[in-house]
DRENKOLRO-98302 format. One record per atom (N, C-alpha, C, O): residue number from 1; atom name; x, y, z. Coordinates in Angstrom, 2 decimals. Layout:
BEGIN
{rec NUM,'CA',{X,Y,Z}}
...
END
This chain:
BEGIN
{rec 1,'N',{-37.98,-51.05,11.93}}
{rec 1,'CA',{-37.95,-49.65,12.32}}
{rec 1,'C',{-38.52,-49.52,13.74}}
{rec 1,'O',{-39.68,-49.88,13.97}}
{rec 2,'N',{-37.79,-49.03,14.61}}
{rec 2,'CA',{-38.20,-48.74,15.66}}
{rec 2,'C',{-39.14,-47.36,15.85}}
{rec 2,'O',{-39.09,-46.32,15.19}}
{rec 3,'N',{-40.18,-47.82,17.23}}
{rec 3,'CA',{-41.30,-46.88,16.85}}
{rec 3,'C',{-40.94,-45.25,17.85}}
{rec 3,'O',{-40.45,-45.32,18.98}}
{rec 4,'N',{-41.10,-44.64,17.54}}
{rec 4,'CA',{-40.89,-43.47,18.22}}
{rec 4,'C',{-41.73,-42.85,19.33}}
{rec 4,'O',{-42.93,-42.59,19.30}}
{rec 5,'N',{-40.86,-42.65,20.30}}
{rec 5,'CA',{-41.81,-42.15,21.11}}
{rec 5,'C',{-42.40,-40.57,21.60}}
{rec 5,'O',{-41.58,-39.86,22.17}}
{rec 6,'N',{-43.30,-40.23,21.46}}
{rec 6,'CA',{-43.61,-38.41,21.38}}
{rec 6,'C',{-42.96,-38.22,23.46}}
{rec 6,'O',{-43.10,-39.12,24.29}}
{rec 7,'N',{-42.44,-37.08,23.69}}
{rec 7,'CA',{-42.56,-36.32,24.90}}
{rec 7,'C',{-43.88,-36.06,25.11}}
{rec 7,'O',{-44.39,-36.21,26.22}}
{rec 8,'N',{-44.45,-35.70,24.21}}
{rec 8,'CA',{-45.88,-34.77,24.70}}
{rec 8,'C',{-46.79,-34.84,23.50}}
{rec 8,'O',{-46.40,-34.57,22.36}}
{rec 9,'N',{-48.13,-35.23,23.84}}
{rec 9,'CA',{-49.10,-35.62,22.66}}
{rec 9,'C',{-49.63,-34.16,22.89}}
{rec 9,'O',{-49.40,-33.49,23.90}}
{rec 10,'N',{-50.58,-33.68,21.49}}
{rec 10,'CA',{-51.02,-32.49,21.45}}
{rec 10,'C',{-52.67,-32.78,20.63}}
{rec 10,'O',{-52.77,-33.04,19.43}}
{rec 11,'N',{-53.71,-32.67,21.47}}
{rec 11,'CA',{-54.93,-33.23,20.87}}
{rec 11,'C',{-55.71,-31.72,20.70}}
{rec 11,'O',{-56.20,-30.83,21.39}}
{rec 12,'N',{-55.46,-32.13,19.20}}
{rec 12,'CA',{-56.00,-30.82,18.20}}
{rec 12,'C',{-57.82,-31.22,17.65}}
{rec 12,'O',{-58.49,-30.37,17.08}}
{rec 13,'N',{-58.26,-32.33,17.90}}
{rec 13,'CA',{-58.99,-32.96,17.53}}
{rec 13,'C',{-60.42,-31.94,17.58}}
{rec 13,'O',{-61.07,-31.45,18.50}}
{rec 14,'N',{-60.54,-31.90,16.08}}
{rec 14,'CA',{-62.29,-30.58,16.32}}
{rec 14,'C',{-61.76,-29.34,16.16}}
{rec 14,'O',{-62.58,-28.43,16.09}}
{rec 15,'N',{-60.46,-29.02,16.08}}
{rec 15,'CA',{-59.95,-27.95,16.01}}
{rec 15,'C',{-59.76,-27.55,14.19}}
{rec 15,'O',{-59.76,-28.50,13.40}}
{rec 16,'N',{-59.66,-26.60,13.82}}
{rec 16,'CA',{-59.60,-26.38,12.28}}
{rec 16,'C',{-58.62,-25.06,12.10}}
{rec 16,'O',{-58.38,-24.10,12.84}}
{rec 17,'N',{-58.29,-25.33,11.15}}
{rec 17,'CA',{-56.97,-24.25,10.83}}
{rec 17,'C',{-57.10,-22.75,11.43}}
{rec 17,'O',{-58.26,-22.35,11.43}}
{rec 18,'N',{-56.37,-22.07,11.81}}
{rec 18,'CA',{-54.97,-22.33,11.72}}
{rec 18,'C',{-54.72,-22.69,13.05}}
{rec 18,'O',{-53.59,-22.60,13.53}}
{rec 19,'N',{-55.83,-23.14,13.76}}
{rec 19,'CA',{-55.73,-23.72,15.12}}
{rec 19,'C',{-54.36,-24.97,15.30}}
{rec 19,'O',{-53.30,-24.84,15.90}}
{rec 20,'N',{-54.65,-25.63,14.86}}
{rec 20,'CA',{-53.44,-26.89,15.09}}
{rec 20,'C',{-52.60,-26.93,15.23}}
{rec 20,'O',{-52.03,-27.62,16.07}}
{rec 21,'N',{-51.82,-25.75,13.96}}
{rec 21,'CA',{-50.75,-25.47,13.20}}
{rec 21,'C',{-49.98,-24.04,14.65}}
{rec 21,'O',{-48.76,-23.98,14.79}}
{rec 22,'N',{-50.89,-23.15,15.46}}
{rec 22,'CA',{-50.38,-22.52,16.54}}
{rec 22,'C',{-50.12,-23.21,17.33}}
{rec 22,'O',{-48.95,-23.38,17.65}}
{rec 23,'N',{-51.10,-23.83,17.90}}
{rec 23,'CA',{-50.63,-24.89,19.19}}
{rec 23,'C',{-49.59,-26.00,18.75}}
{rec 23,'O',{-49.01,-26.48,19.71}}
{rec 24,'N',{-49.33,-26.36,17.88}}
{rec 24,'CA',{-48.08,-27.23,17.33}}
{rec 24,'C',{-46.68,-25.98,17.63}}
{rec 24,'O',{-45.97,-26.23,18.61}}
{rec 25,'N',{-46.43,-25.09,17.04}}
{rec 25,'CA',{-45.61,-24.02,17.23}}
{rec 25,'C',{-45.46,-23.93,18.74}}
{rec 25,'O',{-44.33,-24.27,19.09}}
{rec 26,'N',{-46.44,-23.49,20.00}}
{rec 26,'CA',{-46.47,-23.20,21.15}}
{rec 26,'C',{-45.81,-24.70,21.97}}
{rec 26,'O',{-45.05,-24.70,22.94}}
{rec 27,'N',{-46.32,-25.79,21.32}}
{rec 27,'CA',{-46.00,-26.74,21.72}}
{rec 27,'C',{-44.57,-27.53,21.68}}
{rec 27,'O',{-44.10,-28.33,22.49}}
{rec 28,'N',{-44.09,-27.05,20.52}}
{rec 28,'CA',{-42.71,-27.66,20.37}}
{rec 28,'C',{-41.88,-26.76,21.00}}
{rec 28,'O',{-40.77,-27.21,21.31}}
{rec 29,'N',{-42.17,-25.35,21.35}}
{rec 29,'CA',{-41.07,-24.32,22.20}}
{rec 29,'C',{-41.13,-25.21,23.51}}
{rec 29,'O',{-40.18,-25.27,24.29}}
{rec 30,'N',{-42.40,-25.96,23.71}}
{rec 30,'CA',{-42.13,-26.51,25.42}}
{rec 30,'C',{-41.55,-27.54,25.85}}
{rec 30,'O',{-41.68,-27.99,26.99}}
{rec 31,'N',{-40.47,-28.22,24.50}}
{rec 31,'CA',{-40.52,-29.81,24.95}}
{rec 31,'C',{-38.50,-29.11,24.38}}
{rec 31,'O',{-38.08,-28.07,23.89}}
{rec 32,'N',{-37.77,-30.62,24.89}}
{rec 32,'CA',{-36.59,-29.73,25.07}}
{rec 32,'C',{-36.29,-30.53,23.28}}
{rec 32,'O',{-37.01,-31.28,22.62}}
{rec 33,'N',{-34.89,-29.91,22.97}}
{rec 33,'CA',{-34.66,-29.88,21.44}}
{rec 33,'C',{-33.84,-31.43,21.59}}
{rec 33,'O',{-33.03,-31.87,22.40}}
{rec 34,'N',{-34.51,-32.01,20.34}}
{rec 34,'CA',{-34.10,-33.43,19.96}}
{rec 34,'C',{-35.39,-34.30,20.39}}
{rec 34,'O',{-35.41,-35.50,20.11}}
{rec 35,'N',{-36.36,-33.75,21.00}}
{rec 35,'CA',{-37.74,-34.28,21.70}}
{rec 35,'C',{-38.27,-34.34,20.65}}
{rec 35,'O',{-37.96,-33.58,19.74}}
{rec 36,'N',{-39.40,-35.47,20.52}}
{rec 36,'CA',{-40.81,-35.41,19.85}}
{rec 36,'C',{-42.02,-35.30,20.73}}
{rec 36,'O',{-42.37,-35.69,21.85}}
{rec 37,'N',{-42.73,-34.27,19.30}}
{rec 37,'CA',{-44.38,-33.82,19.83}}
{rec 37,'C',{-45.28,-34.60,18.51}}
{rec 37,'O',{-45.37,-34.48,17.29}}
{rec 38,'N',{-45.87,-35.47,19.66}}
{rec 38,'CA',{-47.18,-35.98,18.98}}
{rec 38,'C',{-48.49,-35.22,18.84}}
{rec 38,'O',{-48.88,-34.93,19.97}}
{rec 39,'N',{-49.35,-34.76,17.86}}
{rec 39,'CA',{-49.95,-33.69,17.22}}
{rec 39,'C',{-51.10,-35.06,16.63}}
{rec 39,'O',{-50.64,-36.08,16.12}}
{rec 40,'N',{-52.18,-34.91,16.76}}
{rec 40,'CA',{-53.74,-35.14,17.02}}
{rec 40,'C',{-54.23,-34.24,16.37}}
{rec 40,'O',{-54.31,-33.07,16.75}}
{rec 41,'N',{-54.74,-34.79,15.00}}
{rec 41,'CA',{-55.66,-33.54,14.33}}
{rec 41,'C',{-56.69,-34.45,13.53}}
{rec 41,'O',{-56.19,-35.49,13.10}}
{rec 42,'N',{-57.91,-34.27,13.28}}
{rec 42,'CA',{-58.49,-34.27,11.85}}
{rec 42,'C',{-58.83,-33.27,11.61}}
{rec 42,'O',{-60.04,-33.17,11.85}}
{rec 43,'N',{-58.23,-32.02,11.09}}
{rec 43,'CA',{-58.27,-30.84,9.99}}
{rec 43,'C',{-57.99,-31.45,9.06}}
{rec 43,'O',{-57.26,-32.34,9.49}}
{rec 44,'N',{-58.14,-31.61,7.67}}
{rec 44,'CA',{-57.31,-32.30,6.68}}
{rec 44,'C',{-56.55,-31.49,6.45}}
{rec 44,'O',{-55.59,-32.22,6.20}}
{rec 45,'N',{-56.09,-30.20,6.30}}
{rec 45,'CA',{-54.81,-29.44,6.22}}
{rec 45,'C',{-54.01,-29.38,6.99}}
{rec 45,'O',{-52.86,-28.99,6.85}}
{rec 46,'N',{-54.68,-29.87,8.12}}
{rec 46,'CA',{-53.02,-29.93,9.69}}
{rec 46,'C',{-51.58,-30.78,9.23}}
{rec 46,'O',{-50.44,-30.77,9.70}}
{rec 47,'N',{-52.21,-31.53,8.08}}
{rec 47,'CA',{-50.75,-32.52,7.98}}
{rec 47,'C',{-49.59,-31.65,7.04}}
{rec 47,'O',{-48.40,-31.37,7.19}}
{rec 48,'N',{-50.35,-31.45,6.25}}
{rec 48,'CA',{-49.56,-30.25,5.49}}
{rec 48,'C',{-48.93,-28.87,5.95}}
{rec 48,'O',{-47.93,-28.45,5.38}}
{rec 49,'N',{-49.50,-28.20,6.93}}
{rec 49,'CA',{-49.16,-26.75,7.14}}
{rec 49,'C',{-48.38,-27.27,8.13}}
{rec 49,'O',{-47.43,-26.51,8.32}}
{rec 50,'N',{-48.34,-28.53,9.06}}
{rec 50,'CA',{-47.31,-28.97,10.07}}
{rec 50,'C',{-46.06,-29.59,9.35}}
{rec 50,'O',{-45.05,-29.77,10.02}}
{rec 51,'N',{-46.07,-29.87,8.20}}
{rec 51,'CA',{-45.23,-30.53,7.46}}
{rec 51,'C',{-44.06,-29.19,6.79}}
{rec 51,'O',{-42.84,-29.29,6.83}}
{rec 52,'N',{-44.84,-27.98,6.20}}
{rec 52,'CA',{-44.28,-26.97,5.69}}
{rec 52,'C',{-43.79,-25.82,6.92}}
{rec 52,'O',{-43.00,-24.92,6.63}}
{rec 53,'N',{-44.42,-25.99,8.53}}
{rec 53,'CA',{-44.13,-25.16,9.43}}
{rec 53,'C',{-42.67,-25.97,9.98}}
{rec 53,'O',{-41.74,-25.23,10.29}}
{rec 54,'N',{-42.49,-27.28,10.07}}
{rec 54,'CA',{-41.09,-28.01,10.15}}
{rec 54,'C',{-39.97,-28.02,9.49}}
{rec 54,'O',{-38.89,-28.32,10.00}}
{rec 55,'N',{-40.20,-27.60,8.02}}
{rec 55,'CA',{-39.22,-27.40,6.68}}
{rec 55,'C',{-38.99,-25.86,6.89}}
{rec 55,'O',{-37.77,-25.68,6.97}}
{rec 56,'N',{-39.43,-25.10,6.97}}
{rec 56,'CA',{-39.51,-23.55,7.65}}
{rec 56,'C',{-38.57,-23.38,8.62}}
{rec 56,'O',{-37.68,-22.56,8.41}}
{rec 57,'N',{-38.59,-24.13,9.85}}
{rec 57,'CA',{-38.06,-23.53,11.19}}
{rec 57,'C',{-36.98,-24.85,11.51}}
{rec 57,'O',{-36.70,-24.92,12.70}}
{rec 58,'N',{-36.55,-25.56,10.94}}
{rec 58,'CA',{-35.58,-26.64,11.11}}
{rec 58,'C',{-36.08,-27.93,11.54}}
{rec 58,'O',{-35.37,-28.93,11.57}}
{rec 59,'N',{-37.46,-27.89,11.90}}
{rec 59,'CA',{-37.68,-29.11,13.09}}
{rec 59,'C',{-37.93,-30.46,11.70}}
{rec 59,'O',{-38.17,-30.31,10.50}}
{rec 60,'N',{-37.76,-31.59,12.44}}
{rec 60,'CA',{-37.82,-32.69,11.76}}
{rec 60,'C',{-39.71,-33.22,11.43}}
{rec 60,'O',{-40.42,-33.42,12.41}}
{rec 61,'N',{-40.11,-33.32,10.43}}
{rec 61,'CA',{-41.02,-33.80,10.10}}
{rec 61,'C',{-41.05,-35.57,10.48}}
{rec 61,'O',{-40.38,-36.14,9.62}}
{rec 62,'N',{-41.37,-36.13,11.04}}
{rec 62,'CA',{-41.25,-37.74,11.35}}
{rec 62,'C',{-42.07,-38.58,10.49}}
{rec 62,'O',{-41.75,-39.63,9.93}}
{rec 63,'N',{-43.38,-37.84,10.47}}
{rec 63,'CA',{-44.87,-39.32,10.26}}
{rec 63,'C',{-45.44,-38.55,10.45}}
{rec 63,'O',{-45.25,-37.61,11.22}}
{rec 64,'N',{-47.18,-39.02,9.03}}
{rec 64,'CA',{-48.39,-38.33,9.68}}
{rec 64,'C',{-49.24,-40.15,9.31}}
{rec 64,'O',{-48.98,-40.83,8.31}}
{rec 65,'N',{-49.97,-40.45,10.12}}
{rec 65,'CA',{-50.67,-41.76,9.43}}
{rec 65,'C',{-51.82,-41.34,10.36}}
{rec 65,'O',{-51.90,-40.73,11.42}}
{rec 66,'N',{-52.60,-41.87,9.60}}
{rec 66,'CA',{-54.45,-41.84,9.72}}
{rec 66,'C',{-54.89,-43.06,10.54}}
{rec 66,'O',{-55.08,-44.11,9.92}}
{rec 67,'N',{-55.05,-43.03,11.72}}
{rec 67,'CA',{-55.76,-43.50,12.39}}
{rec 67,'C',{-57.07,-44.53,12.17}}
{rec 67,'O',{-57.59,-44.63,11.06}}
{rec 68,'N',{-57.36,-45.00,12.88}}
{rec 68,'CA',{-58.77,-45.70,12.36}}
{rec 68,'C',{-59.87,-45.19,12.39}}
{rec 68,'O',{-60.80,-45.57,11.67}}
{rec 69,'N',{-60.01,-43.75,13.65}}
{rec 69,'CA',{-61.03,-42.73,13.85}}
{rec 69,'C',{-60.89,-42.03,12.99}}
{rec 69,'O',{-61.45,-40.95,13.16}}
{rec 70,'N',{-60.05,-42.20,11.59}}
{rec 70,'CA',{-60.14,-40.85,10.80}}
{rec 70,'C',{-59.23,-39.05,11.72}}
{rec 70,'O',{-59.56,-37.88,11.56}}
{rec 71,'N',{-58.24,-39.54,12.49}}
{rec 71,'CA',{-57.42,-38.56,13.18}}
{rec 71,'C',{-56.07,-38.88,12.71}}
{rec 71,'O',{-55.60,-40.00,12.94}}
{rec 72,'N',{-55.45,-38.05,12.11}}
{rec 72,'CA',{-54.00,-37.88,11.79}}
{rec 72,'C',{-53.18,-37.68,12.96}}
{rec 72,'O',{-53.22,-36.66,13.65}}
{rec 73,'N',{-52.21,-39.00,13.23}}
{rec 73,'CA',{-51.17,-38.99,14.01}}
{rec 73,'C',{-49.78,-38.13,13.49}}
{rec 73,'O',{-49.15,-38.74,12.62}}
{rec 74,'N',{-49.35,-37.13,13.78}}
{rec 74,'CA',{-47.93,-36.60,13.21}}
{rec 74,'C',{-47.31,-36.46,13.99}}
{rec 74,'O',{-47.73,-36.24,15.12}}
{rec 75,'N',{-45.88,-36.54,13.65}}
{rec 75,'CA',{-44.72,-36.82,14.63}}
{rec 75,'C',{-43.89,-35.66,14.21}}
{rec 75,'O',{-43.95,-35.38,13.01}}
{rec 76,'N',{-43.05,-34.87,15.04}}
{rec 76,'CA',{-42.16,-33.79,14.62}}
{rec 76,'C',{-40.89,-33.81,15.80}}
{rec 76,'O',{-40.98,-34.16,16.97}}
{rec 77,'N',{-40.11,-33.48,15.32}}
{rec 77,'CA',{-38.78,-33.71,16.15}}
{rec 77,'C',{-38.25,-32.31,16.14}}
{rec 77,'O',{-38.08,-31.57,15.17}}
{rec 78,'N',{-38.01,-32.08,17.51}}
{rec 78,'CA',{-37.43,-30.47,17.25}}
{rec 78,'C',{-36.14,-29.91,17.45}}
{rec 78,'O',{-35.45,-30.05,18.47}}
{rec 79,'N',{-35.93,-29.45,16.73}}
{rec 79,'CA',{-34.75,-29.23,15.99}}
{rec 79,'C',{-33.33,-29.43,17.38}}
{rec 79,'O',{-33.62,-29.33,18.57}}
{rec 80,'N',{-32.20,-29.65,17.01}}
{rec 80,'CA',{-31.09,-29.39,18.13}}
{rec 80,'C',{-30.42,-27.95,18.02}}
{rec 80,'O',{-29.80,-27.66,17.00}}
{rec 81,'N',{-30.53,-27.17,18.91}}
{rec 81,'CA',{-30.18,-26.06,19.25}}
{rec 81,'C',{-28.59,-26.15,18.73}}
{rec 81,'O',{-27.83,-25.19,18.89}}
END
């Protein structure tokens, strides 16, 4: 499997709901459609409400994997216009 590469990382890190989950939204309007946004969180709910805000609005859910610092890497692909 080839690894994917984000357009634009988004470091949510220290941030707690529903913080992550806006700037993920603000963030994927800025990157062009078919792009990935890499999203930086340890909220433990960021993986989930980013997972259900992608199934919502079309965008592709990719990957969330846990880091070694205990920070959730998630990947989202946004949608093609």
């Amino acid at each position: 499997m080839t690894e994917v590469e984000p357009v634009e990382s988004l470091d949510c890190v220290g941030l707690f709901c529903p913080q992550p989950l806006f700037q993920a939204k603000q963030a994927i309007e800025s990157i062009k459609p078919g792009e990935v946004l890499e999203i930086l969180a340890d909220d433990p709910a960021a993986e989930e409400d980013i997972r259900r805000f992608a199934r919502r609005t079309g965008h592709t859910f990719i990957s969330a994997k846990r880091l070694s610092d205990g920070v959730n890497r998630i990947l989202i692909r946004r949608k093609e216009e």
